[in-house]
C-alpha positions as CSV (number, residue, x, y, z in Angstrom):
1,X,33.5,-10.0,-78.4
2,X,32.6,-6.8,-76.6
3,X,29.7,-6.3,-78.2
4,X,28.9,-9.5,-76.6
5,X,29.9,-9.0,-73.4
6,X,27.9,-5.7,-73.4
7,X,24.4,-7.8,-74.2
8,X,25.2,-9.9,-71.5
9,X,25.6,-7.1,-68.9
10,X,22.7,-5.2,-69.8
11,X,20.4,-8.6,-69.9
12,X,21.6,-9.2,-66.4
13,X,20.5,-5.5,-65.2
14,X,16.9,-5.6,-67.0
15,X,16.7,-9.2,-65.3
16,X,17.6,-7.3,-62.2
17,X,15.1,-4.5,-62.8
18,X,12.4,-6.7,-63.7
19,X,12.6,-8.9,-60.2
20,X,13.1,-5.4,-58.4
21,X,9.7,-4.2,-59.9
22,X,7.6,-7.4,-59.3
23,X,9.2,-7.5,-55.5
24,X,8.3,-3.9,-54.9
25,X,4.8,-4.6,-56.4
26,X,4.5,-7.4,-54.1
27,X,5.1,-5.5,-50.9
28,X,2.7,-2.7,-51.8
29,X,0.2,-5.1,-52.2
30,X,1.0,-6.5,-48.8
31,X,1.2,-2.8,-47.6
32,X,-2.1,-2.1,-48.7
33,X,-3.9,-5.2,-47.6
34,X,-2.6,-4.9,-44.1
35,X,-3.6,-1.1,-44.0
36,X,-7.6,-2.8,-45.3
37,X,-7.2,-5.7,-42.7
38,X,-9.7,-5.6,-39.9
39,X,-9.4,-8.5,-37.5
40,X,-12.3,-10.2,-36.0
41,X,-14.0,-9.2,-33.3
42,X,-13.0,-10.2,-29.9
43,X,-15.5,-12.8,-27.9
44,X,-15.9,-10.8,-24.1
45,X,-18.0,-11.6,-21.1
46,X,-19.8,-8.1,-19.6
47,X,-20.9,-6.8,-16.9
48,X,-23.1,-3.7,-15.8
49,X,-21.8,-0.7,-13.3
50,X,-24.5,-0.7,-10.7
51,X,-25.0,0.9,-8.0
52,X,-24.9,-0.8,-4.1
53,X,-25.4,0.3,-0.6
54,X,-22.3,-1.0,1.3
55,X,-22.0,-1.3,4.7
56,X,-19.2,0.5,6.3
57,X,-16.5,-1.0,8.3
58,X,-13.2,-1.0,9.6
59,X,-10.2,-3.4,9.3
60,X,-7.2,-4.2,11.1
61,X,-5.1,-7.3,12.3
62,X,-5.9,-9.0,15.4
63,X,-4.7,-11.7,17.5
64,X,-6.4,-14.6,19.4
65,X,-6.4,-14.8,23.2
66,X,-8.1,-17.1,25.5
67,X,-10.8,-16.1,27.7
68,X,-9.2,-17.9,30.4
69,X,-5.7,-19.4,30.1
70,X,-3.0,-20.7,32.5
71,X,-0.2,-22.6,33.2
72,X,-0.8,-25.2,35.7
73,X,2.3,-25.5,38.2
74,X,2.7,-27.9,41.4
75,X,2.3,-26.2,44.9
76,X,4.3,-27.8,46.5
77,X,7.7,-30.3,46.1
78,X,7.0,-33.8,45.6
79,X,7.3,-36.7,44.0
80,X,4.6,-38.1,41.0
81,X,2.6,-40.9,41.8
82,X,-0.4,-40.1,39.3
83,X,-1.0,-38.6,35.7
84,X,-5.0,-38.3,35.5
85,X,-5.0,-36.6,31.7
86,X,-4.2,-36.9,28.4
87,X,-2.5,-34.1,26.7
88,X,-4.6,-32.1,24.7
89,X,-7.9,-33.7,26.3
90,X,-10.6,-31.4,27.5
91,X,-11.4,-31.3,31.0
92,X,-14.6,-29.9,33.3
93,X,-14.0,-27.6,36.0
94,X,-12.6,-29.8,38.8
95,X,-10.7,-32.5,37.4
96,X,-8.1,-34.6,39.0
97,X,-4.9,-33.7,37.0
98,X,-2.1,-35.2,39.0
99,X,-1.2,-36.6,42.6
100,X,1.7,-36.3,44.4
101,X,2.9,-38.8,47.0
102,X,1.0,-37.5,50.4
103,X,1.6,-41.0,52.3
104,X,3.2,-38.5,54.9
105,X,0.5,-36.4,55.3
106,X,-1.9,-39.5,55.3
107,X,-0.1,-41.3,57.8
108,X,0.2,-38.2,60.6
109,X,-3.6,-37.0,60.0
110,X,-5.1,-40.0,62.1
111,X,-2.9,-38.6,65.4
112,X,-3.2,-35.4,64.4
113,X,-7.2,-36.2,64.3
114,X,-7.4,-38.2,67.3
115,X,-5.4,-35.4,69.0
116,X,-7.8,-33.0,68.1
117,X,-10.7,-35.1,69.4
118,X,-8.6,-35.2,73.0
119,X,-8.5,-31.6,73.1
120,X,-12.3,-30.8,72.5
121,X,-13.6,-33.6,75.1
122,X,-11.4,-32.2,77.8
123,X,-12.3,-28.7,76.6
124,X,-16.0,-29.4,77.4
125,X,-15.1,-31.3,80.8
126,X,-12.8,-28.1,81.3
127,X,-15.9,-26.0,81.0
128,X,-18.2,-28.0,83.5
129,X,-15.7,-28.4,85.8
130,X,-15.2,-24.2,86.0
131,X,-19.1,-24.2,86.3
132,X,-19.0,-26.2,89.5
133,X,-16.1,-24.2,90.7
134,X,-13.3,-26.7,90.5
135,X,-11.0,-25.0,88.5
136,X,-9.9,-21.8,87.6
137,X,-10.7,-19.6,84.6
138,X,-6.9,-20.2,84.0
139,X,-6.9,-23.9,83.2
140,X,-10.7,-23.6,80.4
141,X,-7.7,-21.3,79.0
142,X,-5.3,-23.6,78.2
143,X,-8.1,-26.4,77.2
144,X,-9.6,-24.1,74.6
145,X,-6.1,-23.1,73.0
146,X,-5.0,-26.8,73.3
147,X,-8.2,-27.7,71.2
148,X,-7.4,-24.9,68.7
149,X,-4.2,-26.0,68.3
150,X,-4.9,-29.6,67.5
151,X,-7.7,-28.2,65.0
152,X,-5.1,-26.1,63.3
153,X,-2.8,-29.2,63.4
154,X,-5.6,-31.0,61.7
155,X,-6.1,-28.6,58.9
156,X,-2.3,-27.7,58.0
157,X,-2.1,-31.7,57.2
158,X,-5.4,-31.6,54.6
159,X,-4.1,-28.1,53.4
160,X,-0.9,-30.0,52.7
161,X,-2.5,-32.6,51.0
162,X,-4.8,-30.8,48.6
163,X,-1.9,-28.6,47.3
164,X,-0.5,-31.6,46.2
165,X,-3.6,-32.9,44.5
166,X,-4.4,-31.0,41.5
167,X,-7.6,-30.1,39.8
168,X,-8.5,-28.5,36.8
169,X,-9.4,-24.2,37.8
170,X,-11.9,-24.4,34.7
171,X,-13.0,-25.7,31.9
172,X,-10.9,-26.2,28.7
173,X,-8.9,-28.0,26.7
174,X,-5.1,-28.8,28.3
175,X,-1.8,-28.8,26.2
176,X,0.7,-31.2,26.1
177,X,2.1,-32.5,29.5
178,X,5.6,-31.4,30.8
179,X,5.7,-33.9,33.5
180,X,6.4,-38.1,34.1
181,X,5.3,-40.7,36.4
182,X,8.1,-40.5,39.5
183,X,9.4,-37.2,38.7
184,X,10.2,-35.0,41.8
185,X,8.7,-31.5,41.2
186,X,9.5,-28.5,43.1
187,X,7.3,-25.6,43.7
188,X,6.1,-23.5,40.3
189,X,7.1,-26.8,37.7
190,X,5.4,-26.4,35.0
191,X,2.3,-29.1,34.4
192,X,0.2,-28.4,31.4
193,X,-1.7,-25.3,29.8
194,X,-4.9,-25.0,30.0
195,X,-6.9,-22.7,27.8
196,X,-10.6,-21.9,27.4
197,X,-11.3,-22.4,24.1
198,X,-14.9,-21.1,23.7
199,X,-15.3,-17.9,23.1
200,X,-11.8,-16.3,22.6
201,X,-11.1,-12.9,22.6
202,X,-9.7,-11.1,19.7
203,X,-7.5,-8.1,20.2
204,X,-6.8,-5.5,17.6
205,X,-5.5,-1.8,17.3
206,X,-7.1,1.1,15.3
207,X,-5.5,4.3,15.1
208,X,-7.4,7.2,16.8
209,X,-8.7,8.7,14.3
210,X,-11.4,6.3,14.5
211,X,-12.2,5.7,18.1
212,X,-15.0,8.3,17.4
213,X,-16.8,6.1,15.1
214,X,-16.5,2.6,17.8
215,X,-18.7,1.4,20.5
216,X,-19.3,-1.0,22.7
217,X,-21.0,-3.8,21.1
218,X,-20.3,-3.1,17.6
219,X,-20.4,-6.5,15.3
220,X,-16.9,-7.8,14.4
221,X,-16.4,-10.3,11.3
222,X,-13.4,-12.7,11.6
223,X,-11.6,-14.1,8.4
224,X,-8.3,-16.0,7.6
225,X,-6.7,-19.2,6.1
226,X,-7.7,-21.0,8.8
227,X,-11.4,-20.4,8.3
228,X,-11.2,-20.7,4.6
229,X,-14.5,-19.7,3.4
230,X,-16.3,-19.3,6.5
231,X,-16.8,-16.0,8.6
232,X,-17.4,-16.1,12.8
233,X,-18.8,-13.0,13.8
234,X,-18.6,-11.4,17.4
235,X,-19.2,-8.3,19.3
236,X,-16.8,-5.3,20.8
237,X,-16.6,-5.8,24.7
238,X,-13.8,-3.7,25.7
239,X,-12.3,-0.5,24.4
240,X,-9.1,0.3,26.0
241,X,-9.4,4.0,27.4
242,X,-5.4,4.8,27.0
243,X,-4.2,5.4,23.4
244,X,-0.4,4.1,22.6
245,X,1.9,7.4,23.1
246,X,4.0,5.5,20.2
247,X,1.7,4.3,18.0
248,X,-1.1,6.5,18.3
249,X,-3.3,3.6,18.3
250,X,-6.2,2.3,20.7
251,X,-6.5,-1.2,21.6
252,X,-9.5,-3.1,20.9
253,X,-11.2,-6.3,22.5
254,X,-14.0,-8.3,20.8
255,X,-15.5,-11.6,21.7
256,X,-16.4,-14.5,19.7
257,X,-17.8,-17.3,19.8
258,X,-15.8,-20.6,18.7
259,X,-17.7,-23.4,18.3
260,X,-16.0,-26.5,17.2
261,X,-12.4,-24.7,18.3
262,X,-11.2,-23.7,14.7
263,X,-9.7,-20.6,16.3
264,X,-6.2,-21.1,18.9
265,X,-4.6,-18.6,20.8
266,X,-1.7,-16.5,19.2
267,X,-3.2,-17.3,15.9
268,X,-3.4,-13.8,13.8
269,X,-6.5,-13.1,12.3
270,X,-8.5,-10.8,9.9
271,X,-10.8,-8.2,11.7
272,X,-13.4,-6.0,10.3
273,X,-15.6,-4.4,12.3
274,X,-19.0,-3.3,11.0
275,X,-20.3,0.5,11.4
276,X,-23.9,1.6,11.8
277,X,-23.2,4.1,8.5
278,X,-23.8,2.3,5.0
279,X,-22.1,3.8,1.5
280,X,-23.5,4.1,-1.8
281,X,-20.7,2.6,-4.3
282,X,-20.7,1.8,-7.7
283,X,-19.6,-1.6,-8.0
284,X,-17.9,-4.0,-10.7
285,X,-16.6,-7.4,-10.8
286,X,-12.6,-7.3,-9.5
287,X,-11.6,-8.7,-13.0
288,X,-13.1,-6.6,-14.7
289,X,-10.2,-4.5,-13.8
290,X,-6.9,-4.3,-15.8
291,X,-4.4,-3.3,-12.8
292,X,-1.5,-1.4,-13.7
293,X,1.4,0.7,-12.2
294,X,0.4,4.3,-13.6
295,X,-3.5,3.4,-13.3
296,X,-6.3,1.2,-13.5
297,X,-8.7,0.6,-16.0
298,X,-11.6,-1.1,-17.8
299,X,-12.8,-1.2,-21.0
300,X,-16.5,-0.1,-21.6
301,X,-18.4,-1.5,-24.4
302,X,-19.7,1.0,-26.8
303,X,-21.3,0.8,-30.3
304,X,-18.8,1.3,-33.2
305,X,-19.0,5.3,-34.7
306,X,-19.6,3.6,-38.0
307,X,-22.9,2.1,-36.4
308,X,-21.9,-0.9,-37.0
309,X,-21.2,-3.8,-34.4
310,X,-19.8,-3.1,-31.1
311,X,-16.4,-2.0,-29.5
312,X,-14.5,-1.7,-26.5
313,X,-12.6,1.8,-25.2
314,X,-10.3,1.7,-22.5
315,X,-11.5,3.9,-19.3
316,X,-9.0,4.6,-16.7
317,X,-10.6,4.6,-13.2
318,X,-10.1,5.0,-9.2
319,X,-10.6,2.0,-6.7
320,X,-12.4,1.7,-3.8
321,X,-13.2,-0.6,-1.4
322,X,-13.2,-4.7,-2.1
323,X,-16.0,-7.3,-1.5
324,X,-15.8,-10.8,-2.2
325,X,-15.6,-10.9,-6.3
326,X,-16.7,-7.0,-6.4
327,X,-14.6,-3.8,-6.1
328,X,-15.8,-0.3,-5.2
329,X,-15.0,2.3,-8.2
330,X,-15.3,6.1,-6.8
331,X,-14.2,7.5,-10.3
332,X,-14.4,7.0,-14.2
333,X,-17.5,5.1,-14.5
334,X,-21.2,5.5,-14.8
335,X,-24.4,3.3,-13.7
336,X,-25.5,1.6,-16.5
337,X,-22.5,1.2,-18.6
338,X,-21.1,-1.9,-19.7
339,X,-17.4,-3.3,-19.0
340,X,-15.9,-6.6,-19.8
341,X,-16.0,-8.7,-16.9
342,X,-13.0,-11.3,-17.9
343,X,-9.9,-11.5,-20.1
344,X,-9.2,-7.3,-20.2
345,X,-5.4,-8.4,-20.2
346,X,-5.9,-9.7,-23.9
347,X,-8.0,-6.6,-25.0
348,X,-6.8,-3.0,-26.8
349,X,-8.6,0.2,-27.1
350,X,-10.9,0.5,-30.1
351,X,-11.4,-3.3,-30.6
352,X,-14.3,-4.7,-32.1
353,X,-16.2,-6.8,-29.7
354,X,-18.7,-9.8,-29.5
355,X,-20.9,-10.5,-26.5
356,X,-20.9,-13.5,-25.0
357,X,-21.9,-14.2,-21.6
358,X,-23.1,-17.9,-21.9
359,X,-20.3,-18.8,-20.0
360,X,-19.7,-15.9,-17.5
361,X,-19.2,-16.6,-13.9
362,X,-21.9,-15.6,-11.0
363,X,-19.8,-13.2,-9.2
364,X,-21.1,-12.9,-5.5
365,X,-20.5,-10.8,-2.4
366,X,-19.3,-13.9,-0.2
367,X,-18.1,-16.1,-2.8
368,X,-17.4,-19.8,-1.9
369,X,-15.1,-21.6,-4.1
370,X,-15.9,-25.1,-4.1
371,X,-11.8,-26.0,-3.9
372,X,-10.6,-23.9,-1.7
């Protein structure tokens, strides 16, 4: 019986031995096959560093203003009796915008006029009659200030009645109407706006540092959401000769032309203004870069030591300036090399690589995406 027993234990520990040997087999094998493993190469788009002349400019954040821009208020206190506009219609210089009730002033100006006409016919019989030496130099006296005063009479009543019709100062485009048929206004209620659309100024601070390097007429480039793709360009036309105490900043004033009103006042908007100086950069498509927190970098594609195939080693890099799809690299890079333009995120150092630029995008300056 024990002798039993004791075959059976020792047949369940070379069972156990046996399975222990082919399992540690196994994983050697897998082991070495993973050590021999090489996986196949990655499929990259590239791109070569080349060298560009640059022009050099300065940027800041500006805000729209119009040329010419008020608030049109009544005169005088009356009553309503005619809208002439629609709100947010344009207008010419000298529009009728509203008319107040001037039935008053209508109704006294035929006296006042007829009055005035009394005055000047006996302030020419006044003056024959002191030629002839009929009357005194006393009584042409009175005639002539008699005549004035029924002039002036005259001319308070149409004064009267042109500050209570109201007419466009300029040309623009008028906001949305704070007034109603029959409303009693007094003097200084509000109207309408009226702004001058085209061109608009554009007014943005640089610090001081820079006020050497700007002058009058210098181009500006506007850009922003609300131009999507597009650009408006202008020119510097005032340079404000105080510099903020706080801010150490001077204020800046550019004109541009807006065509088609795209750009409102108190919209913000992106300025650059273009210098006279250009830069040599080496440039690089913008995704060609693999942004991180402790640096940036690219990877270069190099042949394989072996000789064989190609590879791609990880470069770290300084940034420069950014245009359109291209960025500025002032460090780590060479003219002539070649970097993967797309899909660094996927990429490691040392991998084996592929070329492939069948489908590579056309990276551009200004690029224009078509949905935008």
């Amino acid at each position: 019986m024990k002798k039993r027993i004791i075959f059976a234990v020792f047949g369940v520990l070379l069972i156990v031995a046996v399975l222990a040997g082919i399992k540690t087999l196994q994983i050697r094998s897998m082991i070495a096959g993973g050590k021999k493993f090489v996986p196949p190469p990655e499929t990259v788009t590239t791109a070569l560093v080349t060298a560009e002349t640059w022009e050099t400019s300065l940027s800041s954040v500006g805000s729209l203003t119009a040329v010419q821009g008020v608030t049109v208020a009544a005169e005088a206190a009356g009553k309503v009796m005619k809208i002439a506009f629609e709100s947010g219609s344009p207008v010419a210089k000298g529009d009728l915008l509203m008319q107040q009730d001037i039935s008053s002033e209508e109704a006294q100006l035929p006296g006042a006029q007829a009055q005035a006409t009394l005055a000047e016919t006996e302030l020419k019989r006044a003056q024959r009659m002191l030629a002839d030496g009929i009357i005194a130099q006393t009584d042409l006296d009175k005639a002539l200030a008699a005549s004035l005063q029924a002039k002036a009479a005259v001319d308070t009543l149409r004064a009267a009645m042109a500050k209570k019709t109201v007419h466009a100062p300029f040309a623009g485009r008028l906001g949305i109407r704070t007034i109603n048929q029959g409303q009693m206004l007094r003097e200084g209620d509000q109207i309408v706006t009226l702004q001058a659309l085209d061109p608009v100024f554009v007014d943005f601070s640089l610090p001081q540092q820079q006020l050497s390097q700007l002058k009058m007429g210098y181009p500006v480039r506007l850009s922003g959401d609300v131009l999507g793709t597009d650009m408006l360009t202008g020119k510097i036309t005032a340079i404000n000769p105080l510099v903020d105490a706080e801010t150490r900043a001077v204020k800046i004033q550019a004109t541009v032309s807006n065509k088609g009103e795209r750009l409102r006042p108190g919209m913000y908007i992106t300025v650059s203004v273009g210098l006279p100086t250009r830069q040599q950069v080496l440039a690089i498509p913008a995704t060609s870069v693999l942004y991180a927190p402790y640096s940036d970098s690219v990877f270069i594609v190099e042949n394989a030591k072996e000789g064989k195939g190609l590879v791609v080693r990880q470069q770290f890099i300084r940034l420069g300036e950014k245009r359109g799809d291209f960025v500025a690299v002032t460090s780590g890079l060479k003219i002539g090399e070649t970097v993967v333009s797309t899909g660094v995120f996927k990429l490691r150092n040392g991998q084996a690589a592929v070329i492939d630029n069948k489908l590579a995008p056309q990276f551009q300056h200004s690029p224009k995406p078509e949905n935008n």
